[in-house]
Wavefront OBJ file of the C-alpha trace (Angstrom):
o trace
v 0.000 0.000 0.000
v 2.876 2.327 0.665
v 4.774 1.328 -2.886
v 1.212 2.286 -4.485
v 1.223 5.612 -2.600
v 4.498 6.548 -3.651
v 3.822 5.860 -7.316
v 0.877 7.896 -7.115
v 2.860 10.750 -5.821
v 5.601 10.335 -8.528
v 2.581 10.278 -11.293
v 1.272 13.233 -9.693
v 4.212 15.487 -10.051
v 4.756 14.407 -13.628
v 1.771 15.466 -15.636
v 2.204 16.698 -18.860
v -0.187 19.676 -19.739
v -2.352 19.821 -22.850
v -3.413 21.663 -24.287
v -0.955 23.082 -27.106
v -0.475 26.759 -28.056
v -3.094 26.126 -30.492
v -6.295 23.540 -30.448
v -6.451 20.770 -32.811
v -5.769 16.896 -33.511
v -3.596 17.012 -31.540
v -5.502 17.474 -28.034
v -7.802 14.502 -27.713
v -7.403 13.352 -24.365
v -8.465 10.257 -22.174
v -9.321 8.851 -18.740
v -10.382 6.193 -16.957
v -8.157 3.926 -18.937
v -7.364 0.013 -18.844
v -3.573 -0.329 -19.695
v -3.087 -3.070 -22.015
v -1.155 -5.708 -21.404
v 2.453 -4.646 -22.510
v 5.145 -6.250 -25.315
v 8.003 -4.804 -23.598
v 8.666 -2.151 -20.136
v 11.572 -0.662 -20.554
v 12.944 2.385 -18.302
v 14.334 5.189 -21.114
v 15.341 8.161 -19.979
v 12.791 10.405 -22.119
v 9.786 10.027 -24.654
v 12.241 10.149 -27.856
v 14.058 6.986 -26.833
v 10.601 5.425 -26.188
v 9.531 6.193 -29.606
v 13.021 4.497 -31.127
v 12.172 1.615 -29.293
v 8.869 1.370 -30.318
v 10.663 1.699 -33.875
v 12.767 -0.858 -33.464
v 10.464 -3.668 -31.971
v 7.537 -1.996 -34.489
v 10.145 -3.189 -37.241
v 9.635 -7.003 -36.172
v 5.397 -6.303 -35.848
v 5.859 -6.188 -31.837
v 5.234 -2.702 -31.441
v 1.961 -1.058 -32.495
v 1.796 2.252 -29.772
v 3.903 3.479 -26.898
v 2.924 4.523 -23.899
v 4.988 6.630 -22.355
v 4.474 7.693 -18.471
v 7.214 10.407 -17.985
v 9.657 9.872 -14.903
v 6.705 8.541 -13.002
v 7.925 5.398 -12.651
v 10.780 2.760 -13.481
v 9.681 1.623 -16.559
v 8.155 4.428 -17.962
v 8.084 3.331 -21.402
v 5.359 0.645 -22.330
v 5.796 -0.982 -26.060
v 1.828 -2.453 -26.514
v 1.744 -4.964 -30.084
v -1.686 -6.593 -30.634
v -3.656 -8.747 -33.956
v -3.976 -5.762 -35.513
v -2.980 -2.395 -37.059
v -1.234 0.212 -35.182
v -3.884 2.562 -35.666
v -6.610 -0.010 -35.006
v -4.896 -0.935 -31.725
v -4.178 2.458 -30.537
v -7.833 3.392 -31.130
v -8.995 0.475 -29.613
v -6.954 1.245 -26.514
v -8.489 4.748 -26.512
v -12.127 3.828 -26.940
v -11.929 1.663 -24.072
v -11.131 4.714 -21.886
v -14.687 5.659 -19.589
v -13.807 9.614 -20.341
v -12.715 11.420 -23.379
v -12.162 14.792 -24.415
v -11.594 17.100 -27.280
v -11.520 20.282 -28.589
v -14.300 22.258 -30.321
v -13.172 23.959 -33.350
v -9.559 24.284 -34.631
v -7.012 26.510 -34.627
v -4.177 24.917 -36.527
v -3.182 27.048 -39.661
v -4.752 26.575 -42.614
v -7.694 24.815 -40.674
v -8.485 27.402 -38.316
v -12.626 27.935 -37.408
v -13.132 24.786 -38.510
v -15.587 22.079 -36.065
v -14.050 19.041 -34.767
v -16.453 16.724 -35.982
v -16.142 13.364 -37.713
v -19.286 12.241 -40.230
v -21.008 14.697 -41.742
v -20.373 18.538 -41.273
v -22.849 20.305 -38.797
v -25.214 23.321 -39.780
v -23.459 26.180 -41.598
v -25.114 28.691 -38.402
v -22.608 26.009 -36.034
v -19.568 25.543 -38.209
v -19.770 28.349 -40.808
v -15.797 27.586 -41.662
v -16.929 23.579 -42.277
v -16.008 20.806 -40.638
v -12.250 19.008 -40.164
v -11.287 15.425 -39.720
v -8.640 14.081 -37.512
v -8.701 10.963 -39.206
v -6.010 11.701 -41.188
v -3.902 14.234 -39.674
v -0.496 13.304 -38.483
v -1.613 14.460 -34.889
v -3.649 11.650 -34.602
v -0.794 9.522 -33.881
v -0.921 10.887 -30.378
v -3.000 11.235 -27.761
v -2.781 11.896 -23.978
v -4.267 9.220 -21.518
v -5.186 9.294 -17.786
v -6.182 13.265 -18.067
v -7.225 15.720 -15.376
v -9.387 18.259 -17.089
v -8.364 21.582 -16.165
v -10.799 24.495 -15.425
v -14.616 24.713 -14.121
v -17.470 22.900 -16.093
v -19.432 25.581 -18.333
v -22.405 23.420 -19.153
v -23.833 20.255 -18.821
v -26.221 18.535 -20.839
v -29.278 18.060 -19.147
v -30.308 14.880 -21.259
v -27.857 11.976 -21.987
v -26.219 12.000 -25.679
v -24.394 9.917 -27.907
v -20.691 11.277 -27.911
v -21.510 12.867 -31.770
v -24.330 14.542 -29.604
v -22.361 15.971 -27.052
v -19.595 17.414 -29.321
v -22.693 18.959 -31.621
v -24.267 20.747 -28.516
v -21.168 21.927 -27.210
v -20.490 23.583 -30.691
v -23.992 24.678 -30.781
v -23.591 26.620 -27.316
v -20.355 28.144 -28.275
v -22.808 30.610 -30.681
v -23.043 32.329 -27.304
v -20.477 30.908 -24.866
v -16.532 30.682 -24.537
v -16.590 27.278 -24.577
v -13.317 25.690 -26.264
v -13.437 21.948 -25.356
v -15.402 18.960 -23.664
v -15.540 16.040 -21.830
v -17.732 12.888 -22.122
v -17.996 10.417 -19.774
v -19.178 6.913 -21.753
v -20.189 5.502 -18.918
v -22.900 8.042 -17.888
v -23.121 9.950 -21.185
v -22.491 13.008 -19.361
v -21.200 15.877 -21.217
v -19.513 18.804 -19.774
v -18.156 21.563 -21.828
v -14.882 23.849 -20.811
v -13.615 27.284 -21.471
v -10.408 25.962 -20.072
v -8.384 24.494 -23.444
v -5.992 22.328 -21.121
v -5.340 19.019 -19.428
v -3.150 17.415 -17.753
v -2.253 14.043 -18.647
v 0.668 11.511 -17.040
v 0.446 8.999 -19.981
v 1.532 10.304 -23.713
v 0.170 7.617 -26.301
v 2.293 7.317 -29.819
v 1.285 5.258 -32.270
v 4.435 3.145 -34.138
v 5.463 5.226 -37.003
v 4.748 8.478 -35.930
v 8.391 10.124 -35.346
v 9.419 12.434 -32.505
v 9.816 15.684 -35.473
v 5.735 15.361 -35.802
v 5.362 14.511 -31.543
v 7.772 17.832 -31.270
v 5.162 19.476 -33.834
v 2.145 17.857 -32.318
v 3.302 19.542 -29.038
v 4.326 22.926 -30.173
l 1 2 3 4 5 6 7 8 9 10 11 12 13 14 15 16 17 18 19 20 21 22 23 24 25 26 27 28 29 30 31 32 33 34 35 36 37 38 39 40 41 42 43 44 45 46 47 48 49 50 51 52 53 54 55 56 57 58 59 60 61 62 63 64 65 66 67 68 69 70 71 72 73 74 75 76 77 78 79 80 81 82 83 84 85 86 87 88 89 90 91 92 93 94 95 96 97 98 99 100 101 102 103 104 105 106 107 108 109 110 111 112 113 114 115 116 117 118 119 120 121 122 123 124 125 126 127 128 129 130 131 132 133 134 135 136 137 138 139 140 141 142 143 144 145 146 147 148 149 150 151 152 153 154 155 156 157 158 159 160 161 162 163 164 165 166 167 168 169 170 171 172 173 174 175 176 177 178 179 180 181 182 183 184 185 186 187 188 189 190 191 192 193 194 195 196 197 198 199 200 201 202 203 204 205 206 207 208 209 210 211 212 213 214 215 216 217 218 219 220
């Protein structure tokens, strides 16, 4: 029981905070995750050399995504390989998590305005720059997981929603409110949305093939 203590404590004091200068792809974020079993724990003394791990075993099909938990503890660098692809398994990992979050609208260049919203676009009144996809943005590679969402709830959805639902009413109430990101809790449907863009997260997630140049970039 001690040993767990002082592993909480170390986690505690290492938290990486999201978001980034700018809201995008790039600040999805998860908690209430299961850790998956793991390929490899390693102890490296930072997140690049967990990435050229992840390279190395990935080159063999034994690494799919990292997990990387900062100085938090011994290992801190987690190589996960399952049946599938690495993007399959990395989503799979993340979709498993009870809360996630995400920003609103974007503000990468080039993309900036634009609604965070996968399928098709909302109303022109709610997104009047269109819609943008993270399915295919090189940010998608990473993720944070085990988050503490920063800053007081805005609003709450008084009637459970799908999670499409949640990030379409939080985009509908930011017609009149700051509000720059959510949370959704799977479990309960409950959707909260945040003026607050930031999070702090002890777990960075990088999928195999996605080099430290774009997590550097990601992170900017």
């Amino acid at each position: 029981q001690k040993t767990s203590m002082a592993l909480f404590c170390l986690i505690s004091l290492t938290l990486v905070t999201t978001a980034m200068a700018k809201l995008g792809c790039q600040d999805f974020s998860y908690d209430g995750c299961h850790d998956p079993p793991a390929t490899q724990e390693l102890h490296v003394g930072n997140i690049e050399e967990c990435i050229q791990n992840c390279d190395l075993f990935g080159s063999f099909g034994q690494c799919d995504f990292l997990m990387y938990y900062g100085n938090g503890r011994d290992e801190n660098c987690h190589i996960i390989s399952g049946d599938g692809e690495p993007a399959e398994e990395m989503a799979n990992y993340l979709a498993a998590c009870r809360v996630a979050g995400q920003p609103l609208k974007n503000e990468i260049e080039n993309e900036e305005g634009k609604c965070l919203y996968e399928g098709d676009c909302l109303p022109a009144n709610m997104c009047p720059n269109g819609c943008a996809s993270c399915a295919k943005d090189p940010c998608s590679g990473y993720s944070g997981s085990q988050c503490l969402k920063n800053g007081d709830p805005g609003e709450t959805a008084t009637s459970k929603l799908p999670y499409e639902g949640c990030v379409g009413f939080c985009i509908l109430q930011t017609l009149s409110n700051p509000w720059t990101t959510l949370t959704y809790d799977r479990e309960s449907q409950e959707c909260i949305c945040y003026a607050d863009k930031t999070s702090k997260c002890s777990i960075e997630v990088v999928m195999f093939g996605t080099t430290m140049d774009q997590v550097t970039a990601c992170k900017a």
